[in-house]
N, C-alpha and C positions, 0 to 999 in steps of 0.2 A: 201469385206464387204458382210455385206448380202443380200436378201427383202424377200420381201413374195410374194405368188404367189397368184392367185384372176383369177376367170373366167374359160373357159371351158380350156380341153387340145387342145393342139396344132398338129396337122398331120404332122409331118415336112417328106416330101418325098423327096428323093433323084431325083435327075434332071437326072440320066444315070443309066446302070447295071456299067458302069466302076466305080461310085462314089459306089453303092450299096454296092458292094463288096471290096472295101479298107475300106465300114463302118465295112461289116462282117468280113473282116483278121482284124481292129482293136479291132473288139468285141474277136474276138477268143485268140488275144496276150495279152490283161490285164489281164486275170487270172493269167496268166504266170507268170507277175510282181509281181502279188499281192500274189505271193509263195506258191500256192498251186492250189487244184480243187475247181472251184464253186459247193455248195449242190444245187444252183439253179436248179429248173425243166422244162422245157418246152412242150409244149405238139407240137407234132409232127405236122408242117404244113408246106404247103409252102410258108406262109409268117411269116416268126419271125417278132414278136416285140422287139425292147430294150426298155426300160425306161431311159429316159436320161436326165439329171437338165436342169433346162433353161438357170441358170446361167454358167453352160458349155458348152450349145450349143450355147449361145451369147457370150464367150468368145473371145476378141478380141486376134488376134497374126495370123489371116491364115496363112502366113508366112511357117506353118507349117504342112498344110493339107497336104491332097493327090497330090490335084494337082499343089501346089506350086514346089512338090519336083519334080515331072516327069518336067514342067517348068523347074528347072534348070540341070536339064540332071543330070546326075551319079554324086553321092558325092566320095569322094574321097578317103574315109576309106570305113574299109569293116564293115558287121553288125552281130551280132548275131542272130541265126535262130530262136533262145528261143524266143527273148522276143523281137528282133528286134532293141535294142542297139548298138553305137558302141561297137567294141570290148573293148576299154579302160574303158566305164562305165558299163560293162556288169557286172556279179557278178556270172555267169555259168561258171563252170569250161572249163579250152580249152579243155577237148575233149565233152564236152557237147554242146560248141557253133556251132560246123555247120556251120563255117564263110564261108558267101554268099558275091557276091560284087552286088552293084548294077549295073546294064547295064542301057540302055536308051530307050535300044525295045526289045521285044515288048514293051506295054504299061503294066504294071505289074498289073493295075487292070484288065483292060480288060483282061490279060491270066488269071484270077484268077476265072470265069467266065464258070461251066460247060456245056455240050451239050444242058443238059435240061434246063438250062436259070435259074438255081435256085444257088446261088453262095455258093459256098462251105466254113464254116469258117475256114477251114481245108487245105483247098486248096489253101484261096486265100494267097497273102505275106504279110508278117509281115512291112511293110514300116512307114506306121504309130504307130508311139510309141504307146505303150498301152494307158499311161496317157497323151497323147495331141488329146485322142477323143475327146474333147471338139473342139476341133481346124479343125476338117472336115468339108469340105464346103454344106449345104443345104439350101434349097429352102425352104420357109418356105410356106403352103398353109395352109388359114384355111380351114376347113370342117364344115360343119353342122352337120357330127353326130358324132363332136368332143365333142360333151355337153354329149355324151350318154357313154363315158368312165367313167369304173368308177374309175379310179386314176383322176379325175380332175383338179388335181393343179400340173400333169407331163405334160411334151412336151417327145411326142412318135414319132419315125420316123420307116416307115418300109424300105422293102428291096426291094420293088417295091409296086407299086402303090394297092389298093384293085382291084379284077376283076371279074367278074361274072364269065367270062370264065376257072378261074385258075384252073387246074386240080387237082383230088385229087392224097395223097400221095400215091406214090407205093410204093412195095417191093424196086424197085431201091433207092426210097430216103432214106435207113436208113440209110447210111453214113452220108446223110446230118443232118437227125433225131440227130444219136448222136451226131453229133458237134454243134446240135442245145440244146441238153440237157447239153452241156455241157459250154454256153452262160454265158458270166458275170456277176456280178451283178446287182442290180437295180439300175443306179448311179444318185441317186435324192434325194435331201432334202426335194420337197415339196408332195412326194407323200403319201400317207395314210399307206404305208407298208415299215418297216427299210430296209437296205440293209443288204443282204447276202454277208454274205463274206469268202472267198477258207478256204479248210476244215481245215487245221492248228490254225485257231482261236478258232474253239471250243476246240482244246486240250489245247492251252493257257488259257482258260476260267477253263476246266476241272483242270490245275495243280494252277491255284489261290484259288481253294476253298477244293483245295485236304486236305482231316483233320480234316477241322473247317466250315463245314455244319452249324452243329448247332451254333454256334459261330455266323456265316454270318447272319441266321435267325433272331437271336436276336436280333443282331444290326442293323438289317434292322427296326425294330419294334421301336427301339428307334430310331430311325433316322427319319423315317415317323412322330414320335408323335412330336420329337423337331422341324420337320420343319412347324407343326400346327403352335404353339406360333411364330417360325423364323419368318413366312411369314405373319403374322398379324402384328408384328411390325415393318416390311419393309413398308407394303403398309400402316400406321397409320403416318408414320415419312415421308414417301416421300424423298422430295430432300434434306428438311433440317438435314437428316443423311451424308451428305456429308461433313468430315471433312474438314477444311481451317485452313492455316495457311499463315501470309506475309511473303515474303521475307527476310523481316529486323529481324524476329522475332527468325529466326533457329537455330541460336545460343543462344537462350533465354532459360534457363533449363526448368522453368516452362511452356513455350510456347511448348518447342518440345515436354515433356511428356506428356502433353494431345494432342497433335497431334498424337504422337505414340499409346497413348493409343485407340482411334478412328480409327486412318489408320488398327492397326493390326485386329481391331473387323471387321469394314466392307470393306476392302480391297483397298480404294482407298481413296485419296486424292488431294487436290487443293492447289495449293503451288502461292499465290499472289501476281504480279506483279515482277516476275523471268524478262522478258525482261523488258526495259524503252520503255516507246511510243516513243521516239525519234528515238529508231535502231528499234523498227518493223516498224517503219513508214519509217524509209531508207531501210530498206528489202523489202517491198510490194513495194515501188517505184522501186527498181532496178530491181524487177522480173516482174514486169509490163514490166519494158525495154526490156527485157530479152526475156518472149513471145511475144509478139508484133511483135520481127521481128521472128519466125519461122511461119513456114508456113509445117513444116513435124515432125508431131508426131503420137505416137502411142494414138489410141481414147481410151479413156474408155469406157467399157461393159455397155452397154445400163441398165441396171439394177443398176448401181452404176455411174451416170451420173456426179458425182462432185469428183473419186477418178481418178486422173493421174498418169501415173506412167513416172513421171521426179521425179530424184532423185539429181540433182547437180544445180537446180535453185540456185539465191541467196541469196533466201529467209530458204533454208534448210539448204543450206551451211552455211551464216553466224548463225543461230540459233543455230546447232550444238556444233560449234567450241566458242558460246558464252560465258563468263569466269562465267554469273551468273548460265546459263544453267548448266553446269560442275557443280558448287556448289551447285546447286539444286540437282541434281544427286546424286553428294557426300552425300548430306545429305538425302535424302529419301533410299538409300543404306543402309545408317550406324544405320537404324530403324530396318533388317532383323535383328534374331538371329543369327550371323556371332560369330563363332571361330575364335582364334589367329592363329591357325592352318589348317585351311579351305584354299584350294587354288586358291585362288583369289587374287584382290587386288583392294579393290572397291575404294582407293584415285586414282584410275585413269580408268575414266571412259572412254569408246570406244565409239566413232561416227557408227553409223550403220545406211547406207542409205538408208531409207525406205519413203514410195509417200510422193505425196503431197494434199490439198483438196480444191479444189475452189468454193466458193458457190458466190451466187451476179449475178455480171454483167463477160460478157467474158472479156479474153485479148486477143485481137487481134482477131485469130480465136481457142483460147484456152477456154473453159469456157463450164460450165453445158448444153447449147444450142448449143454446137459442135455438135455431134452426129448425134442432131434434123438437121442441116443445112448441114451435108452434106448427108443423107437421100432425104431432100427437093430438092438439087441438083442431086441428082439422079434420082428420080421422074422426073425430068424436061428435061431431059440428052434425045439427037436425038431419038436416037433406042430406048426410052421407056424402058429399060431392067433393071433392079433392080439388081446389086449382090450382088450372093451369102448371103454374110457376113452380107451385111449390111440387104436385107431381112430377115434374120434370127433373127439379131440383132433387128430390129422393130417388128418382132414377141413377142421374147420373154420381150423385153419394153412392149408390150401391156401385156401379161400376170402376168408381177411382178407388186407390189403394195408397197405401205407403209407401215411405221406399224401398221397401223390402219386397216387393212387388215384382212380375214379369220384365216388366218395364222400365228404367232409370230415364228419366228425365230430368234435366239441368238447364237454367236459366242464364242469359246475361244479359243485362241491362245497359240501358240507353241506345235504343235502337236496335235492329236485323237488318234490313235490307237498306236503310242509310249505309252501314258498312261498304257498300259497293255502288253506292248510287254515286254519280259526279254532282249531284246539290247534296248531298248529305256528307257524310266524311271525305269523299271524294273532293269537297271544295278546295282547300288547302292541302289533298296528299299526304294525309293520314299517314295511310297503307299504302304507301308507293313501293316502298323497300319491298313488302311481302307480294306485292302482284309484281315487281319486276324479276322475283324469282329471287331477292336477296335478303330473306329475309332475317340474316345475322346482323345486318344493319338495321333492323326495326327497333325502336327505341320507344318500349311501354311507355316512359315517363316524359318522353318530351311531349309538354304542353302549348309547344308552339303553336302545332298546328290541328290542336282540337280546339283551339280556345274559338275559329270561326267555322266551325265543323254544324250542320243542323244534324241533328240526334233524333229529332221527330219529325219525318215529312208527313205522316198520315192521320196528325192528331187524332191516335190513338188514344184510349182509355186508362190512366195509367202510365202513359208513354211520356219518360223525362225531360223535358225539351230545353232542362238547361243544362250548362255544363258544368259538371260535379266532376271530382278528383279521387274523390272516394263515394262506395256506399257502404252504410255505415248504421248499427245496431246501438242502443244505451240500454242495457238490463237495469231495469229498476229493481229489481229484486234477485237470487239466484237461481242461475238456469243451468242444470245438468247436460252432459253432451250430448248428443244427438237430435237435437234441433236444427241445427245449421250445419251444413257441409258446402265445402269448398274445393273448388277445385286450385289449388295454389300453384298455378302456374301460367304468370301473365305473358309468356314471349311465345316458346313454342304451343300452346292449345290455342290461342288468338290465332298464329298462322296456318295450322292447320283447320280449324272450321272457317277460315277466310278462304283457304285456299282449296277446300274438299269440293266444291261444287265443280270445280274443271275438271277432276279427274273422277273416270267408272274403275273399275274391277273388271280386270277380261274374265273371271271366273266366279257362278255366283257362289253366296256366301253357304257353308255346311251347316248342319241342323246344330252340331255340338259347336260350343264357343271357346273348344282347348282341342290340344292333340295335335297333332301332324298337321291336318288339314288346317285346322284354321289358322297357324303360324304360315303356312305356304297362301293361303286365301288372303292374308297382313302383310304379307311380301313385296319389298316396292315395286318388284319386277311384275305382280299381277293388279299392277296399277299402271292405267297410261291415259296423258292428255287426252281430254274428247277432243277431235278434228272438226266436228260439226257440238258447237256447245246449241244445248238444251234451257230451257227456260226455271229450270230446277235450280233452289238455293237453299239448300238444306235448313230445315228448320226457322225458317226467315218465313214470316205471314206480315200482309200491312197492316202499322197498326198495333201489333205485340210486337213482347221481347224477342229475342234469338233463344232457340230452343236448340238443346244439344240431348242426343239420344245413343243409346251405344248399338242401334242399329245403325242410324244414319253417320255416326262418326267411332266405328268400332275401334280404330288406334288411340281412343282414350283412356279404354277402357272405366268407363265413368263407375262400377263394382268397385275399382280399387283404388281409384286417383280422389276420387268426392271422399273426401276424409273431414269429420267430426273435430269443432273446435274445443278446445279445452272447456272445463266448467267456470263460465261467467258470473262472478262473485256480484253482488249490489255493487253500483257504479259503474261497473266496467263498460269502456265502448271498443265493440270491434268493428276494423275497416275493411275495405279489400278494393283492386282495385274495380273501374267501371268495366273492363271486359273480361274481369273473370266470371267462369260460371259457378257457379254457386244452387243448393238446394236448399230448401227451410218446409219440414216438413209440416203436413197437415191432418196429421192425426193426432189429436188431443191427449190419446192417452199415453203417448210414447211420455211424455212427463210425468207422468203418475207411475210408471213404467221401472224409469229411471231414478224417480224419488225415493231418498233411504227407507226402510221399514219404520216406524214409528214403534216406541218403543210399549208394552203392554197396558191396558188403562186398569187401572184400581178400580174397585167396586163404586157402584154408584155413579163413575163418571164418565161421563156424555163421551164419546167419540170427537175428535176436535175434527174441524170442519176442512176442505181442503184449501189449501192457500192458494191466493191469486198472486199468478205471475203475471207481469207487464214488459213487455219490452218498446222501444221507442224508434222507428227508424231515423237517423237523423244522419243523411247523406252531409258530405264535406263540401263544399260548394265556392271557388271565390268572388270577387265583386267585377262582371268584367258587362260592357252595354247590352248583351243581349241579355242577362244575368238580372240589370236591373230594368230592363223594361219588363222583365216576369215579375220582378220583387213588386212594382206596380200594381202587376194587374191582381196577383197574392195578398196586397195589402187589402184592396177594397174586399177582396171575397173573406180576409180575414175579419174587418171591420161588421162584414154582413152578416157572417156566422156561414157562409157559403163554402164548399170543399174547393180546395185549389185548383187555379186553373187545370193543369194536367187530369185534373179527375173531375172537370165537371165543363168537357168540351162544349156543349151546348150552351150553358153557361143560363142551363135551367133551375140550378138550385137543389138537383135531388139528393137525397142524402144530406140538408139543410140543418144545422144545429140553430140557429136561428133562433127558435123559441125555447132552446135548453137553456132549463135554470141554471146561474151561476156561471155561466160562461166565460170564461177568463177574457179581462180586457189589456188599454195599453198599457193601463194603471200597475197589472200583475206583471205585466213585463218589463216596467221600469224598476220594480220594488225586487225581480230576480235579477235583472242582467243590467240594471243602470242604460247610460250612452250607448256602449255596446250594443247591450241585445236592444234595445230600438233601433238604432241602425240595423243590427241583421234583418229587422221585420221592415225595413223601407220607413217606416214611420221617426225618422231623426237625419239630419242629414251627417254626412261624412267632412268634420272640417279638418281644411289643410289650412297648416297656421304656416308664415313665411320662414323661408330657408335660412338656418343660424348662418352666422359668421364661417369662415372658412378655420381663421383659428381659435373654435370654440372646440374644436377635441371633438363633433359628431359624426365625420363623416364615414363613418362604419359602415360596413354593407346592408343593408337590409336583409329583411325575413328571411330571403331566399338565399341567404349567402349571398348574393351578387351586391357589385357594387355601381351604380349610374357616374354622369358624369355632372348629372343635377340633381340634387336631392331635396328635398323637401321633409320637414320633420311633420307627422300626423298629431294632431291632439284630441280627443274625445273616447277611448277608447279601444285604439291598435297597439299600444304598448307606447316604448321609449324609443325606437328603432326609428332607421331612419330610412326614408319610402324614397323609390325612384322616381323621377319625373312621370315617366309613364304610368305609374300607379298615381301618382297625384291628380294627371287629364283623367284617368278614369273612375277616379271619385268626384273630380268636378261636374262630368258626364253622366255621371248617375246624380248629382243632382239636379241636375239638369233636369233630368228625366222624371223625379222624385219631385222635385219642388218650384216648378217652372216658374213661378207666381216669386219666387222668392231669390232664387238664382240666375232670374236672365242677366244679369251684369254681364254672366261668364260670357254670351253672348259678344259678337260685334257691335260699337256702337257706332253711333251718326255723330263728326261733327258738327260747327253751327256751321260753317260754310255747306252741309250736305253730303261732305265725303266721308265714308267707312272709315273710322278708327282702327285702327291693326288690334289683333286678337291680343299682343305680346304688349301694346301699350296699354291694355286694359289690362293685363294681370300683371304689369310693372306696378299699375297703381293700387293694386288688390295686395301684391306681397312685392313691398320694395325692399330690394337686398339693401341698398347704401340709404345713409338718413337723408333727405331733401338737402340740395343745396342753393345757398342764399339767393336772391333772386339778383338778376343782375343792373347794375344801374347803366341806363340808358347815357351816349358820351354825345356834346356837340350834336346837341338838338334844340340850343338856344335855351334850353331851362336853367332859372338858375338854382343851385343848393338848398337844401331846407335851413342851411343856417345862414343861408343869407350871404355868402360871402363870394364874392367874383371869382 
């Protein structure tokens, strides 16, 4: 999630030359990653600075630093010289890789470290992955003349300390000069200037607008005028633009169509009383059980104190697998514009194991005042000595804020710079409508061509990498407004953060954010195409979400558009779509904040304690092959006690519930969600039973309203409806994928003569429409009759 940042910058100085320099070899390997040269310029000294987020440098997972890895002595693969990879996730050709092994001595920082004490990014080893700089260990010290930077809302670390004594640069240092020019990006959301990013983006940028210059202009012109009007009736209407509809009702024609017609305009909605209070109140209770007795987790980033990352409580487990959950799915699915021929199959929705949210009171030693308490116990600890992590971590808690903050920062998911890459969205033309300058033809809902879209090129931490329809919240309990803000507007804000990186401001922007000035500074006329595009994409880092900021995209105005969802009763789940932004804040107390007054206690009685709120993320997801080769690899990390693929890239286990007692197994998921929720979890397969008669009265359209021109009926679990061909290939596809041992039928076979069996006479014999007919008898072949007769 995200915050904001508030207060001076932070000095974060490295404790040794040996950490210095594992910072410098990781500043020098992420360009690498990120496929190309940084345009970044440095000016020659011998102290670099980086600029680096807060909320990466309090990232929790050390695990992964520098000196975790010398701690465990030599890994046992070898690594890529490129980029510092194993070899199996490396993406450099083998003779490009340079495979190194790692040894255990010397200390590979400390050799990395030349005569003149000034550490070379060139020199030193690549051991540290690019993108788990976040994850290097520092000291965090304030300064005093932290207040006098002028990025104030970054945390900068150098590479030694400042010194009166430091000598200036010689001739000898231009090695280091250029490795110093040739330095990272800025990798920070809250600083005053975008991130640069390796020269390969600006020629992406260049072949998007290659043509239709003037096309872009124009559309930029109407897009700024329609989002004057947009953004007044966002902030006139508030919260009450927030579609709802109940439970009971989704089947109702007239209920769903003005629910659709709502959900498609402003992108999200609220689907009421999806669980019963009776199972979220047996879920919070079992998960109360549940944490209580662990005593070993991974903490959450001081900046986002109430998000965890436990993924198999049994509080998410049973919600998932829940049979109303799944039908709510089903139906907020079958609102997309979905083809008969689109390949998916949204009557069977996938489980995807994503955090959890605790606001209230702790569990156990689980809860939004974890972090705080074991800081306190550190403070208090013999030797006085603070680590690492967790001083860094209290640093950067004191410089993030709420949203009420200097700052507004807004998120959207699944992917930033996939948006514009040709492997990422770019495969199928997404966004073609909006980079040819048309963007009145861009169409949120069709799912045609997200369904082969990659969402994750940089397996990122966190980063979705399948295709979901919605993302999507379950209040187990009730949650007051101001938790969640949305921005409700999936057509025009999508083409404008899509389309802000091509055009500057001939005039910079004025100190005040109203008046004269800055209407004339909003003005489309004091906006025009770059002629020479830049390697700048607003808010786009590899690896994270898209970040939208009301500096970097001031025609949102994100102050009056990020509007507060209604108050989330037990049960309710809210959606929205995948590229809306959205905020979820991370101050704990805004809930205690919001909570009614409690009414006076009678003598003698105790204070009641504060309640635990839970909320569940439980994105919407359909069953399409890239969908189930995740469900795969999800199941086994479910089975382990492991966090989901997306949240445990390395695929090392940290953050491992593995030895928590109680752990929900298949068992809990067959006893909540039956057939169904075992197929959402991959562990059941999807059967397709043969196609009825023609005149048996079925052949109704399926889920999606659409109708095929072969249908097939589903049995185990997706309802009574009747599925298109093409959702029927891609349930047999995932099982394929799912149960190989048990499904190759679907497969080609061999007949006895040798030759390949057709696909179509193997699933004649699987699902035959007509009943067999008689076999036939052989004429004038000299046999004679079984009854004997000439």
């Amino acid at each position: 999630m995200t915050g904001s940042a508030t207060g001076a910058a932070v000095a974060v100085s490295t404790r040794s030359a040996a950490a210095a320099a594992a910072a410098a070899a990781a500043a020098a390997a992420i360009d690498v990653v990120m496929g190309g040269t940084s345009t970044t310029t440095t000016t020659a000294t011998t102290s670099t600075t980086h600029i680096v987020s807060a909320s990466l440098l309090a990232t929790v997972g050390s695990n992964h630093s520098t000196g975790s890895l010398i701690d465990r002595g030599p890994e046992p693969r070898a690594r890529c010289s490129q980029c510092g990879r194993r070899r199996t996730a490396c993406h450099h050709l083998p003779h490009q890789q340079g495979l190194q092994q790692p040894t255990s001595s010397p200390s590979p920082a400390a050799a990395a470290i030349p005569a003149n004490g000034v550490p070379s990014a060139a020199s030193a080893p690549l051991y540290p992955r690019p993108r788990r700089i976040s994850k290097l260990r520092h000291r965090a010290a304030l300064t005093a003349s932290s207040a006098q930077q002028p990025n104030a809302a970054a945390v900068t670390f150098s590479h030694h300390p400042p010194s009166s004594s430091t000598p200036a640069p010689s001739a000898s240092d231009s090695s280091d000069s250029r490795s110093a020019a040739m330095d990272p990006p800025v990798l920070s959301f809250y600083g005053k200037e975008p991130v640069p990013l390796p020269s390969r983006f600006a020629q992406i940028k260049r072949s998007l607008v290659a043509g239709h210059e003037a096309e872009l202009e124009a559309s930029w012109a109407r897009l700024i005028t329609a989002l004057r009007d947009h953004v007044d009736d966002i902030a006139s209407r508030g919260s009450a633009l927030t579609p709802s509809i109940d439970f009971a009702d989704i089947h109702n024609p007239a209920a769903r169509a003005a629910f659709s017609r709502d959900l498609k305009r402003r992108g999200l909605g609220l689907i009421r009383g999806v669980v019963p209070r009776a199972d979220a109140q047996v879920a919070i209770d079992e998960t109360v059980k549940y944490l209580e007795k662990q005593t070993e987790y991974k903490a959450p980033p001081p900046q986002d104190p109430t998000c965890f990352d436990f993924f198999w409580t049994p509080a998410q487990v049973r919600t998932r697998a829940h049979p109303r959950v799944l039908e709510a799915q089903r139906f907020a699915m079958s609102l997309w514009d979905n083809n008969a021929d689109d390949r998916m199959a949204i009557r069977f929705p996938i489980a995807y194991g994503d955090r959890l949210r605790i606001h209230g009171a702790n569990i156990g030693n689980v809860g939004p005042d974890g972090t705080a308490n074991k800081v306190n116990e550190a403070d208090g600890s013999p030797d006085g000595e603070l680590d690492d992590d967790l001083e860094a971590q209290k640093a950067a808690a004191e410089l993030l804020g709420d949203f009420t903050s200097s700052t507004v920062i807004a998120q959207v998911d699944n992917g930033s710079l996939e948006r514009w890459e040709p492997d990422g969205y770019g495969r199928d033309g997404t966004y073609d409508a909006v980079f040819r300058g048309e963007w009145e033809k861009y169409d949120p809902w069709d799912s045609t061509h997200r369904v082969p879209a990659t969402s994750d090129l940089y397996n990122g931490y966190g980063a979705c990498s399948i295709f979901r329809m919605y993302q999507g919240v379950v209040a187990l309990s009730t949650i007051e407004p101001g938790l969640i803000r949305l921005l409700p507007s999936p057509k025009l804000a999508t083409a404008y953060f899509l389309l802000r990186p091509f055009f500057s401001p001939k005039t910079s922007p004025p100190e005040r954010r109203d008046g004269p000035e800055w209407e004339a500074f909003l003005d489309p006329s004091n906006w025009a195409l770059d002629k020479d595009q830049s390697t700048i994409i607003h808010g786009a880092v590899p690896g994270h979400a898209q970040r939208l900021t009301e500096l970097w995209h001031p025609h949102l105005h994100l102050r009056r558009t990020l509007q507060t969802i209604p108050t989330l009763q037990t049960g309710d789940y809210i959606v929205w779509h995948p590229d809306l932004a959205y905020h979820i804040t991370s101050n704990p107390n805004v809930m205690a904040s919001r909570a009614p007054t409690p009414p006076p206690l009678a003598n003698g009685e105790d204070p009641p304690g504060r309640p635990v709120s839970v909320l569940v993320y439980v994105p919407a997801a359909p069953l399409t092959q890239t969908n189930a080769l995740y469900l795969a690899r999800q199941r086994k990390t479910f089975q382990r006690g492991h966090p989901g693929p997306d949240f445990d890239s390395t695929g090392s286990g940290l953050g491992s519930e593995a030895t928590h007692i109680g752990r929900p197994t298949e068992t809990d998921i067959a006893e909540v969600g039956g057939p169904a929720g075992l197929q959402a979890m991959g562990l059941a397969p999807f059967d397709v039973a043969p196609t009825p008669p023609a005149d048996s009265g079925s052949g109704a359209g399926g889920v999606n309203g659409s109708k095929g021109d072969e249908d097939a009926e589903m049995g185990g679990g997706g309802g009574g409806a009747s599925m298109t061909r093409s959702e029927a290939e891609v349930a047999r596809l995932a099982n394929i994928i799912l149960f190989p041992d048990r499904y190759d039928f679907y497969m080609a076979k061999r007949n006895g003569n040798g030759s390949k069996r057709s696909k179509v006479k193997v699933e004649r014999l699987l699902n035959p429409v007509d009943p067999p007919s008689p076999p036939k008898q052989d004429k004038g072949k000299g046999k004679m009759p079984l009854d004997g007769r000439s």
